[in-house]
C-alpha positions as CSV (number, residue, x, y, z in Angstrom):
1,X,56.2,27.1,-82.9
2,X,57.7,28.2,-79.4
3,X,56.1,31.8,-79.6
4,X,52.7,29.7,-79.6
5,X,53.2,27.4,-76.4
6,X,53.0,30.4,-74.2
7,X,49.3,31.6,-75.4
8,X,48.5,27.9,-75.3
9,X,49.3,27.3,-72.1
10,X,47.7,30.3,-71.2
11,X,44.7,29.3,-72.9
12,X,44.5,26.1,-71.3
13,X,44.6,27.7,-67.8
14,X,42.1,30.4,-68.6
15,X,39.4,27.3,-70.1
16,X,40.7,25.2,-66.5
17,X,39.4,28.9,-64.9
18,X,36.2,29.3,-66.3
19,X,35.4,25.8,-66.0
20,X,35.9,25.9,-62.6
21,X,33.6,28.9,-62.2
22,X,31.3,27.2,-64.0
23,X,31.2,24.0,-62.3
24,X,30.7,26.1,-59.2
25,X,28.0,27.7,-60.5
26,X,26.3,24.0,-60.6
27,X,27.6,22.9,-57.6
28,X,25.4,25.9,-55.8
29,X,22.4,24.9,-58.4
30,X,22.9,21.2,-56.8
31,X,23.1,20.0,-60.8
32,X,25.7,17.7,-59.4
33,X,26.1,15.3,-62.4
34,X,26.8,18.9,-64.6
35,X,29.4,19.4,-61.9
36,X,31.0,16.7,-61.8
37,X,31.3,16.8,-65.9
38,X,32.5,20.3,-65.8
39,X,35.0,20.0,-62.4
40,X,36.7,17.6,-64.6
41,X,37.0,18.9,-67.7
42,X,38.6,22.0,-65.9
43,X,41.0,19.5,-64.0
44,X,41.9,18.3,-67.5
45,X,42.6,21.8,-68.8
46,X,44.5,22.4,-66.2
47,X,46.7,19.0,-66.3
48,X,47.0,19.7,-70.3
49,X,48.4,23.5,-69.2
50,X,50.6,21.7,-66.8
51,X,52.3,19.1,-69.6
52,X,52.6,22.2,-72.0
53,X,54.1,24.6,-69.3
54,X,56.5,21.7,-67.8
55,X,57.2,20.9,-71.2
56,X,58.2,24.4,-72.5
57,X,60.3,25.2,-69.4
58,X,62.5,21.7,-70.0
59,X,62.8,21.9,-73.8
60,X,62.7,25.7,-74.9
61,X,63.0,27.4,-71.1
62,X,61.3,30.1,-69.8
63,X,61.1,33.5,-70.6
64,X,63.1,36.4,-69.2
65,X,61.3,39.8,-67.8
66,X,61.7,41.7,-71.2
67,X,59.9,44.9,-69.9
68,X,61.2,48.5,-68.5
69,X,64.7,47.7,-65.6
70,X,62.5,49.1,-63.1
71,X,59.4,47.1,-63.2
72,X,61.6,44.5,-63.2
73,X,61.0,43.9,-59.2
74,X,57.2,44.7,-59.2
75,X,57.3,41.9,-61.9
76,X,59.2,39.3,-60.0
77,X,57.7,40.1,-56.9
78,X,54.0,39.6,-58.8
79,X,55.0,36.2,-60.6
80,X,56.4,34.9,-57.3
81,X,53.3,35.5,-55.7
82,X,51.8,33.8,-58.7
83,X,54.4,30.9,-58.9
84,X,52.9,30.2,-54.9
85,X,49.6,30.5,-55.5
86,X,49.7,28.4,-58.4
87,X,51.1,25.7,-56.7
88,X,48.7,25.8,-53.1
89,X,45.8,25.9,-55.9
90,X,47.5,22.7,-57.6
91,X,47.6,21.2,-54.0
92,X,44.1,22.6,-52.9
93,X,42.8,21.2,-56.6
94,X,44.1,17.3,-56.1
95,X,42.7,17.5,-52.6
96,X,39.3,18.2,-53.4
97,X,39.4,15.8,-56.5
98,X,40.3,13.1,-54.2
99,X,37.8,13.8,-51.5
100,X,34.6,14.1,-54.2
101,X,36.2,10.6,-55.7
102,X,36.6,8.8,-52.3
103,X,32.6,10.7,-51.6
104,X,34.0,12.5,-49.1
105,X,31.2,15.1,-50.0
106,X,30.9,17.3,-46.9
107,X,34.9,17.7,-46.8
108,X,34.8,18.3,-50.4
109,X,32.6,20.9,-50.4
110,X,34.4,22.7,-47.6
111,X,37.5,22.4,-49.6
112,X,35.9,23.1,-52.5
113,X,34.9,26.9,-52.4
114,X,38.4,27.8,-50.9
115,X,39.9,25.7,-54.0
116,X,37.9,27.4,-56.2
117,X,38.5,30.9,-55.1
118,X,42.7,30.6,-55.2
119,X,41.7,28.6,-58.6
120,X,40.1,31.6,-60.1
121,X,42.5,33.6,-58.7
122,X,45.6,31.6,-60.2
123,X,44.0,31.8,-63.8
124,X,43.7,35.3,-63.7
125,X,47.1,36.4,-62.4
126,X,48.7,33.5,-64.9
127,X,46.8,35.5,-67.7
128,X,48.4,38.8,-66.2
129,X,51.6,37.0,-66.3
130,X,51.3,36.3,-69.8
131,X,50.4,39.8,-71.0
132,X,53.0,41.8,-69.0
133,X,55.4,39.0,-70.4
134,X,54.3,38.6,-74.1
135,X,51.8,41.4,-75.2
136,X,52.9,44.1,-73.2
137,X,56.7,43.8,-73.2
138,X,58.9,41.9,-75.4
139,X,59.7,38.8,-73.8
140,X,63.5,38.0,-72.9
141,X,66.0,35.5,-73.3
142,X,64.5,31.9,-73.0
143,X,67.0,29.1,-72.1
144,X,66.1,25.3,-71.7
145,X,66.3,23.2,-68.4
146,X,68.2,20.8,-70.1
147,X,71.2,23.0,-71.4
148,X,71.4,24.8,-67.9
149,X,71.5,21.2,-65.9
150,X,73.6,19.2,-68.8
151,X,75.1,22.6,-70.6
């Protein structure tokens, strides 16, 4: 069951991806009612990858670079730069979620493209992360939150 939450979460974040794509797609098609539909299914995939990926790292832990020593720093380097972009996306994505449901339209938009764009971006380095870490290389040691904070 734990060798599954990875390509779940991934999934979920890939869905949260094209979504978002999608829904810009409408957005510049002014099919506004579409894009408000789709913008929010996305945010939706993208909470559900959240509760899955939170959920892994307390209970099972996360999963060690498993791959050739020295790729080992390209690696960490890459999922940093992932880890950060991630979370300025997460940031960017409840921003422009608030300013569309407060009609804050012309901020929103604004917002909106750059969201996208680190968005899209996020997805596909996750998905990068997920096959250098799982498909390509054997994963690592995983070891819960919980036992490193109450051992």
């Amino acid at each position: 069951m734990y060798n599954v939450l990875p390509a779940i979460s991934t999934s979920f974040i890939l869905i949260s991806g094209i979504l978002v794509a999608i829904g810009w797609r409408l957005a510049v098609k002014r099919n506004l009612d579409a894009h408000k539909k789709v913008m929010i299914a996305g945010a939706v995939a993208a909470l559900i990858f959240f509760i899955v990926y939170v959920s892994r790292t307390i209970f099972v832990g996360n999963t060690e670079w498993g791959g050739p020593e020295d790729l080992k720093t390209y690696y960490m380097i890459f999922l940093f730069f992932h880890i950060t972009l991630a979370t300025v996306a997460a940031v960017f994505g409840i921003t422009t979620l608030t300013l569309a449901f407060r009609n804050s339209f012309e901020k929103h938009r604004k917002i909106g493209r750059i969201t996208a764009v680190i968005w899209l971006c996020t997805a596909f380095t996750g998905a990068l992360v997920y096959t250098l870490l799982y498909i390509m290389y054997p994963g690592g040691h995983t070891k819960p939150v919980l036992d490193i904070l109450f051992g």
